[in-house]
GUVOLO-52952 format. One record per residue: x, y, z of N, C-alpha, C, CB in turn. Coordinates in steps of 0.1 Angstrom, whole numbers, plus 5000, padded with zeros to 4 digits. Glycine has a CB too. Layout:
% GUVOLO-52952
XYZXYZXYZXYZ/...
This chain:
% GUVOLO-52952
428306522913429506482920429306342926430006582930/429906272922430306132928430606062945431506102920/430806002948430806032964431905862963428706022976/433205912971433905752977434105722989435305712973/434305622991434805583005435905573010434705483009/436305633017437905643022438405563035438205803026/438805493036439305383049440905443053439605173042/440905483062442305533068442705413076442205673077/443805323069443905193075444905193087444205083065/445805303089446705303098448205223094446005253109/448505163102449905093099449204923100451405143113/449104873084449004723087450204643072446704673086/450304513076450904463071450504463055451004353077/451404443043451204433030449704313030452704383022/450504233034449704113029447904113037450703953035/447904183046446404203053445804283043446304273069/446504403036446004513027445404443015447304633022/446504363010446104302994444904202999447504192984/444304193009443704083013442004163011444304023030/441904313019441004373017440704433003441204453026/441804462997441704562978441304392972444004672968/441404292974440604182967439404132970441204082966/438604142987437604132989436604252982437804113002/437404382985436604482978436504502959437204612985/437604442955437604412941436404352935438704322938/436404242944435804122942434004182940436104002956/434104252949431904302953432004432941431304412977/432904462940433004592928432704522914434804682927/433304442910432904332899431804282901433704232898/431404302912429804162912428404302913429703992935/429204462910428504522909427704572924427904452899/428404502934428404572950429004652955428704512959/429004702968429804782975429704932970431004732975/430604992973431105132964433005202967429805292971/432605212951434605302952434905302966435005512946/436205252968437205272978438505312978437405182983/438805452988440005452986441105433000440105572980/441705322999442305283015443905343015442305073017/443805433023445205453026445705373040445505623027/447005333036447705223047448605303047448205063044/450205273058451305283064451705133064451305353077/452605053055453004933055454504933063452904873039/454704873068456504843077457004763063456804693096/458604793064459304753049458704643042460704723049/458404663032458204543021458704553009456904513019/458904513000459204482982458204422977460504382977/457904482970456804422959457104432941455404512961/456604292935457504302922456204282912458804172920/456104382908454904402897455004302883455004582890/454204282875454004202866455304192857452804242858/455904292854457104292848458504292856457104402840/458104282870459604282873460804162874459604322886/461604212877462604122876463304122894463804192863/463803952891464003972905465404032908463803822913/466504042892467504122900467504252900468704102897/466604332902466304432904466304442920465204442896/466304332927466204332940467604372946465704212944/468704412948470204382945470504372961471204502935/469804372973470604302988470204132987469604393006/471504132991471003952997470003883001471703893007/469103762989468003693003468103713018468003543004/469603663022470003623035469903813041471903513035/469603873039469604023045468804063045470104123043/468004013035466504033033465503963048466103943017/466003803047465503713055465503783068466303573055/467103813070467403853084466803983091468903883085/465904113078465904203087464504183083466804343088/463504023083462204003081461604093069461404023094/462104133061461704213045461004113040463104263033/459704103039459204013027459404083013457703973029/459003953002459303992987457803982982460603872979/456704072982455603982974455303992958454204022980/455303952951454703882937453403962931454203712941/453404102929451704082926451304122910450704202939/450104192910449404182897449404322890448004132899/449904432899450004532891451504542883449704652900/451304712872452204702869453504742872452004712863/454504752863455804802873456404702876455504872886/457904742880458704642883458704612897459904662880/460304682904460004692917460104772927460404632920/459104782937458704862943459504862959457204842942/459304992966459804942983458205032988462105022992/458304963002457105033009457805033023455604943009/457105143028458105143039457505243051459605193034/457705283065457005353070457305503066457005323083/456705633070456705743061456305763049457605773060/455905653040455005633032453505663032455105533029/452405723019451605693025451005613008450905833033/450705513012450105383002448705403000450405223008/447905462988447005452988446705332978446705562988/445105282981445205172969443505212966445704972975/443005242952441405352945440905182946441305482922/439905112948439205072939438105072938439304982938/438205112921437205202916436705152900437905362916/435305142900434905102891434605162879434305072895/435805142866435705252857434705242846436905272851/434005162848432705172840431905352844431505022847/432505392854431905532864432705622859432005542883/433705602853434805722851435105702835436505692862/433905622828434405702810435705552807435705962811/435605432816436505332811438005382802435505242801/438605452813440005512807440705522815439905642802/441805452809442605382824443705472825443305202824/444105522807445305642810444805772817445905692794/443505812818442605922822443005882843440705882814/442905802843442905702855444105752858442805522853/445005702855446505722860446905862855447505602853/446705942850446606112849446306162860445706182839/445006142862444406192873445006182888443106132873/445806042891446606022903447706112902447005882906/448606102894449206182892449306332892449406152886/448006372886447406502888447506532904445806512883/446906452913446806482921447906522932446106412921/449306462933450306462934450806612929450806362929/451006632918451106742912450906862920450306732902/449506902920448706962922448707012944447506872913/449006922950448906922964450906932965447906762971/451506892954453106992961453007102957454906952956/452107142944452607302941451807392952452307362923/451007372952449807432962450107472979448707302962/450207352980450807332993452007352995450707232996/453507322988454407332993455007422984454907222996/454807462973455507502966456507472954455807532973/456207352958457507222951456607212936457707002963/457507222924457207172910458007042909457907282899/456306942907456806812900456106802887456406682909/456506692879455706702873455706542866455906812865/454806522856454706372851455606332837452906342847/455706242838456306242818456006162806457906202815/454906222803454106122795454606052785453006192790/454405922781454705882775456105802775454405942769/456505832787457905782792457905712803459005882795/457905762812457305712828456705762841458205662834/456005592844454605662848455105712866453005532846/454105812872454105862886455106002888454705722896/454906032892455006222897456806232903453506292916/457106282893458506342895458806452898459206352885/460106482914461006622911461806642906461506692918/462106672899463406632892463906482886464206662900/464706492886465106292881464906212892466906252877/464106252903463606172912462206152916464206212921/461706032921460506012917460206002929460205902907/458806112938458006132949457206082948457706232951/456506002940455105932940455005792925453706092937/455305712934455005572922453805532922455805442922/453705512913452205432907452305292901451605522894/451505232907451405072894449905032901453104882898/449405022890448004962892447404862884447205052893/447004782887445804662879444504692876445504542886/444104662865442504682862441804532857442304802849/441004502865440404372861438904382860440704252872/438004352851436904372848436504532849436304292855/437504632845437404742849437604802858436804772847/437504692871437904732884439604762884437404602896/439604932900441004922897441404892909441605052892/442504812912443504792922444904802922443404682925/445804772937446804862938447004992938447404832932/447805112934447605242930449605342935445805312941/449105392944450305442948450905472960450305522945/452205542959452705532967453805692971453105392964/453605742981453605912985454705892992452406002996/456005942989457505902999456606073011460205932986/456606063022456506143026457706173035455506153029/458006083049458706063055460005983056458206063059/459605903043460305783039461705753043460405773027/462505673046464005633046464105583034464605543056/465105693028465005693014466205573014465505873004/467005613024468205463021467705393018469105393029/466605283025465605123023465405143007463505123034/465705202995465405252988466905182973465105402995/467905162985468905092981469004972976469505072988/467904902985468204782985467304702972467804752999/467104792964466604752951467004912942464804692952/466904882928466704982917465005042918467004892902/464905072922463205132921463205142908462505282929/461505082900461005092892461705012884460805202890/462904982883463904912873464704992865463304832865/464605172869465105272867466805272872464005362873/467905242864469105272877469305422880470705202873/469105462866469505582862468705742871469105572846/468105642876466805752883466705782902465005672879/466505872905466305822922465105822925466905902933/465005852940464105912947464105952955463405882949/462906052959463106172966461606142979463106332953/462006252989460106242995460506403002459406053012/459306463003458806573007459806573022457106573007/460306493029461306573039462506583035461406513052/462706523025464206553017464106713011464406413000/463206703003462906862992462906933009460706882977/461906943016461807033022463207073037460406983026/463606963036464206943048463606943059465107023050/462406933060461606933075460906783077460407063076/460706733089459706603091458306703089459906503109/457606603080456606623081454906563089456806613072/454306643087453306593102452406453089451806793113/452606333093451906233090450306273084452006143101/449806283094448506283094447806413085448006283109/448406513087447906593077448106593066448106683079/449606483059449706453047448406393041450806373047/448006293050446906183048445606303048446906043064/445406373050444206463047444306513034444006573057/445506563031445906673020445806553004447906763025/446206393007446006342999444306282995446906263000/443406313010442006273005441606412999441006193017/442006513003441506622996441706652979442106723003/442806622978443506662961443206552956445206702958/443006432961442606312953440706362947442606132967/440206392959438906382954438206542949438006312966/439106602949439006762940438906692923440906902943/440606632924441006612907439706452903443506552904/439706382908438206332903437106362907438006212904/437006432912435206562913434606452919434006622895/434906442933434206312944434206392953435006162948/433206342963433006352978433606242986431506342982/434206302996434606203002433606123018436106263005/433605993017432705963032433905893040431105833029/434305933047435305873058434605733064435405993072/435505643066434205473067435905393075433205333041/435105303079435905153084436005063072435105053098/436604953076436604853063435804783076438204783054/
Protein backbone atom coordinates (compact mmCIF):
# COMPACT_ATOMS: atom_id res chain seq x y z
CA UNK A 1 0.00 0.00 0.00
CA UNK A 2 1.05 3.36 -1.05
CA UNK A 3 0.99 6.21 1.41
CA UNK A 4 -0.38 10.22 0.43
CA UNK A 5 -0.43 13.37 1.84
CA UNK A 6 -3.43 14.99 2.71
CA UNK A 7 -3.45 19.00 3.41
CA UNK A 8 -6.83 20.05 4.87
CA UNK A 9 -6.55 23.60 3.58
CA UNK A 10 -9.62 25.08 5.23
CA UNK A 11 -11.40 28.03 3.51
CA UNK A 12 -8.71 29.80 1.10
CA UNK A 13 -9.09 31.74 -2.02
CA UNK A 14 -9.12 29.90 -5.67
CA UNK A 15 -6.21 31.63 -6.76
CA UNK A 16 -3.85 30.91 -3.48
CA UNK A 17 -5.00 27.03 -4.12
CA UNK A 18 -3.92 26.95 -7.94
CA UNK A 19 -0.80 28.58 -6.64
CA UNK A 20 0.05 25.53 -4.25
CA UNK A 21 -1.37 22.35 -6.90
CA UNK A 22 1.49 24.14 -9.28
CA UNK A 23 4.26 24.51 -6.81
CA UNK A 24 3.48 20.90 -5.88
CA UNK A 25 3.02 19.90 -9.68
CA UNK A 26 6.07 21.35 -10.39
CA UNK A 27 8.48 18.97 -7.57
CA UNK A 28 6.17 15.95 -8.69
CA UNK A 29 7.55 16.35 -12.25
CA UNK A 30 11.11 17.03 -11.14
CA UNK A 31 10.49 13.64 -9.43
CA UNK A 32 10.25 15.41 -5.66
CA UNK A 33 7.97 15.64 -2.96
CA UNK A 34 5.10 12.99 -2.70
CA UNK A 35 1.24 12.56 -3.91
CA UNK A 36 -0.96 15.22 -2.52
CA UNK A 37 -4.28 15.42 -1.76
CA UNK A 38 -5.48 19.14 -0.76
CA UNK A 39 -8.92 19.60 0.16
CA UNK A 40 -10.02 23.44 0.25
CA UNK A 41 -13.45 25.39 0.93
CA UNK A 42 -13.16 28.23 -1.80
CA UNK A 43 -15.86 31.50 -1.34
CA UNK A 44 -17.75 31.79 -4.81
CA UNK A 45 -15.74 31.46 -7.86
CA UNK A 46 -16.26 30.28 -11.75
CA UNK A 47 -13.81 28.52 -13.34
CA UNK A 48 -13.71 27.81 -17.19
CA UNK A 49 -11.94 24.63 -18.17
CA UNK A 50 -10.04 24.18 -21.49
CA UNK A 51 -13.22 23.81 -23.46
CA UNK A 52 -15.40 26.26 -21.98
CA UNK A 53 -17.26 28.80 -23.26
CA UNK A 54 -17.72 32.06 -21.85
CA UNK A 55 -21.53 32.07 -22.59
CA UNK A 56 -21.96 29.46 -20.56
CA UNK A 57 -21.53 32.02 -17.89
CA UNK A 58 -25.26 33.61 -18.32
CA UNK A 59 -25.31 36.52 -15.14
CA UNK A 60 -23.98 39.86 -16.11
CA UNK A 61 -20.07 40.85 -15.80
CA UNK A 62 -21.52 43.92 -14.03
CA UNK A 63 -23.18 41.23 -11.19
CA UNK A 64 -20.50 39.29 -11.38
CA UNK A 65 -18.11 42.46 -10.65
CA UNK A 66 -20.56 43.67 -8.05
CA UNK A 67 -20.98 40.64 -5.83
CA UNK A 68 -16.66 40.26 -6.27
CA UNK A 69 -17.27 36.61 -8.23
CA UNK A 70 -14.08 36.16 -10.02
CA UNK A 71 -13.97 34.27 -13.50
CA UNK A 72 -10.59 32.13 -13.66
CA UNK A 73 -9.30 30.62 -17.00
CA UNK A 74 -7.60 27.30 -16.22
CA UNK A 75 -6.06 24.09 -17.61
CA UNK A 76 -8.28 21.38 -16.70
CA UNK A 77 -10.96 19.91 -18.46
CA UNK A 78 -14.59 20.78 -18.67
CA UNK A 79 -16.33 23.72 -19.26
CA UNK A 80 -17.83 25.64 -16.54
CA UNK A 81 -17.56 25.15 -13.19
CA UNK A 82 -19.00 27.15 -9.78
CA UNK A 83 -17.16 26.78 -6.38
CA UNK A 84 -18.60 27.86 -3.60
CA UNK A 85 -18.76 27.47 0.32
CA UNK A 86 -20.39 23.97 1.36
CA UNK A 87 -18.33 22.53 -1.19
CA UNK A 88 -15.62 20.31 -0.58
CA UNK A 89 -12.81 20.87 -3.51
CA UNK A 90 -10.40 18.41 -3.54
CA UNK A 91 -7.41 18.75 -5.91
CA UNK A 92 -4.87 14.56 -6.09
CA UNK A 93 -1.57 15.51 -7.30
CA UNK A 94 -0.45 12.47 -8.13
CA UNK A 95 2.09 10.97 -10.02
CA UNK A 96 0.75 8.41 -12.50
CA UNK A 97 3.80 6.88 -13.47
CA UNK A 98 2.67 5.11 -9.59
CA UNK A 99 -0.80 4.19 -10.68
CA UNK A 100 -0.21 2.05 -14.18
CA UNK A 101 -0.22 5.72 -16.32
CA UNK A 102 -4.15 5.54 -16.74
CA UNK A 103 -5.80 8.51 -16.60
CA UNK A 104 -9.41 6.92 -17.44
CA UNK A 105 -8.49 4.42 -14.39
CA UNK A 106 -7.68 7.89 -12.63
CA UNK A 107 -10.95 9.45 -13.15
CA UNK A 108 -13.00 5.98 -12.29
CA UNK A 109 -11.43 5.72 -9.29
CA UNK A 110 -12.60 9.46 -8.09
CA UNK A 111 -15.66 8.78 -9.04
CA UNK A 112 -15.62 5.40 -7.43
CA UNK A 113 -15.06 7.06 -4.61
CA UNK A 114 -18.11 9.30 -4.51
CA UNK A 115 -20.07 6.43 -5.38
CA UNK A 116 -19.12 4.28 -2.85
CA UNK A 117 -19.17 6.89 0.42
CA UNK A 118 -23.19 7.97 -0.60
CA UNK A 119 -24.24 4.37 -0.76
CA UNK A 120 -22.44 3.35 2.28
CA UNK A 121 -22.90 6.11 4.24
CA UNK A 122 -25.99 7.59 3.31
CA UNK A 123 -27.78 5.35 1.49
CA UNK A 124 -28.11 7.49 -1.61
CA UNK A 125 -27.57 5.56 -5.24
CA UNK A 126 -25.35 7.57 -7.58
CA UNK A 127 -23.82 6.54 -10.17
CA UNK A 128 -21.25 7.43 -13.18
CA UNK A 129 -21.97 7.31 -17.04
CA UNK A 130 -19.40 6.10 -18.84
CA UNK A 131 -18.71 7.16 -21.88
CA UNK A 132 -21.08 10.10 -21.75
CA UNK A 133 -20.25 12.27 -18.81
CA UNK A 134 -17.77 12.52 -16.62
CA UNK A 135 -18.30 12.88 -12.33
CA UNK A 136 -20.96 11.09 -10.03
CA UNK A 137 -24.60 11.48 -10.65
CA UNK A 138 -28.14 11.27 -8.68
CA UNK A 139 -30.18 11.16 -10.95
CA UNK A 140 -30.06 13.86 -13.78
CA UNK A 141 -28.25 15.76 -11.30
CA UNK A 142 -24.67 15.94 -10.81
CA UNK A 143 -23.25 15.69 -6.85
CA UNK A 144 -19.66 15.53 -7.70
CA UNK A 145 -17.77 17.21 -10.82
CA UNK A 146 -14.67 16.38 -11.92
CA UNK A 147 -12.14 18.12 -14.43
CA UNK A 148 -8.66 17.45 -14.20
CA UNK A 149 -5.23 18.04 -16.07
CA UNK A 150 -2.33 15.71 -16.49
CA UNK A 151 0.97 17.16 -17.39
CA UNK A 152 3.99 15.02 -17.53
CA UNK A 153 1.76 12.45 -15.94
CA UNK A 154 1.32 14.60 -13.10
CA UNK A 155 -2.32 15.09 -11.98
CA UNK A 156 -3.95 18.48 -11.18
CA UNK A 157 -7.18 20.11 -10.41
CA UNK A 158 -9.78 17.11 -9.61
CA UNK A 159 -13.09 17.66 -7.84
CA UNK A 160 -15.65 18.98 -6.54
CA UNK A 161 -18.40 17.47 -3.50
CA UNK A 162 -21.70 19.89 -3.43
CA UNK A 163 -22.15 19.04 0.20
CA UNK A 164 -23.72 22.03 1.68
CA UNK A 165 -23.72 24.02 -1.34
CA UNK A 166 -26.22 26.93 -2.45
CA UNK A 167 -27.34 25.22 -5.20
CA UNK A 168 -28.99 28.63 -6.50
CA UNK A 169 -25.03 30.25 -7.07
CA UNK A 170 -25.43 27.39 -9.45
CA UNK A 171 -27.69 29.67 -11.74
CA UNK A 172 -25.52 31.83 -12.53
CA UNK A 173 -23.95 29.66 -15.18
CA UNK A 174 -25.02 26.21 -17.06
CA UNK A 175 -22.71 23.86 -15.08
CA UNK A 176 -20.60 21.73 -17.12
CA UNK A 177 -22.22 23.25 -20.32
CA UNK A 178 -24.94 20.75 -19.58
CA UNK A 179 -28.45 22.91 -19.82
CA UNK A 180 -30.32 19.94 -19.77
CA UNK A 181 -28.88 18.68 -16.49
CA UNK A 182 -28.84 20.01 -12.82
CA UNK A 183 -27.39 19.73 -9.63
CA UNK A 184 -27.90 18.45 -6.58
CA UNK A 185 -25.64 18.14 -2.96
CA UNK A 186 -26.19 15.81 -0.15
CA UNK A 187 -28.38 18.51 1.91
CA UNK A 188 -30.82 18.70 -0.86
CA UNK A 189 -31.10 14.48 -1.27
CA UNK A 190 -31.04 14.40 2.41
CA UNK A 191 -32.79 17.38 3.54
CA UNK A 192 -30.55 17.83 6.47
CA UNK A 193 -27.31 20.30 6.91
CA UNK A 194 -24.60 18.40 6.98
CA UNK A 195 -21.70 18.41 9.51
CA UNK A 196 -18.70 19.85 7.26
CA UNK A 197 -15.94 18.32 8.81
CA UNK A 198 -16.92 14.90 8.90
CA UNK A 199 -17.77 15.12 5.25
CA UNK A 200 -13.98 16.04 4.88
CA UNK A 201 -12.99 12.78 6.75
CA UNK A 202 -15.42 10.43 4.97
CA UNK A 203 -13.83 11.84 1.62
CA UNK A 204 -10.07 11.11 2.88
CA UNK A 205 -11.34 7.82 3.87
CA UNK A 206 -13.14 6.48 0.57
CA UNK A 207 -10.61 8.31 -1.49
CA UNK A 208 -7.78 6.29 -0.08
CA UNK A 209 -9.67 2.78 0.43
CA UNK A 210 -10.64 3.00 -3.64
CA UNK A 211 -6.83 3.78 -4.45
CA UNK A 212 -5.34 1.35 -1.77
CA UNK A 213 -3.32 4.40 0.02
CA UNK A 214 -2.51 5.45 3.48
CA UNK A 215 -3.29 8.47 4.39
CA UNK A 216 -0.50 11.04 6.35
CA UNK A 217 -2.35 14.09 7.56
CA UNK A 218 0.57 17.19 6.80
CA UNK A 219 0.57 21.14 6.34
CA UNK A 220 1.48 22.55 3.05
Amino acid sequence: MGKIRVARLGKMDYKEALSIQEKLLAERQAGEGEDTLLLVEHPSVLTLGRRGKQNNIIVPEEYLKANNIKVYEISRGGDVTYHGPGQIVGYPIMDLHNYGKDIKDFVWKIEETFIRLLKEEYGIEACREENKYTGVWVGEEKITAIGIAVKKWVTMHGFAFNVNTNLDHFKWIIPCGLADRGVTSIQKVTGKHQDFERLNDLVVKYFCEVFDLEPELSGI
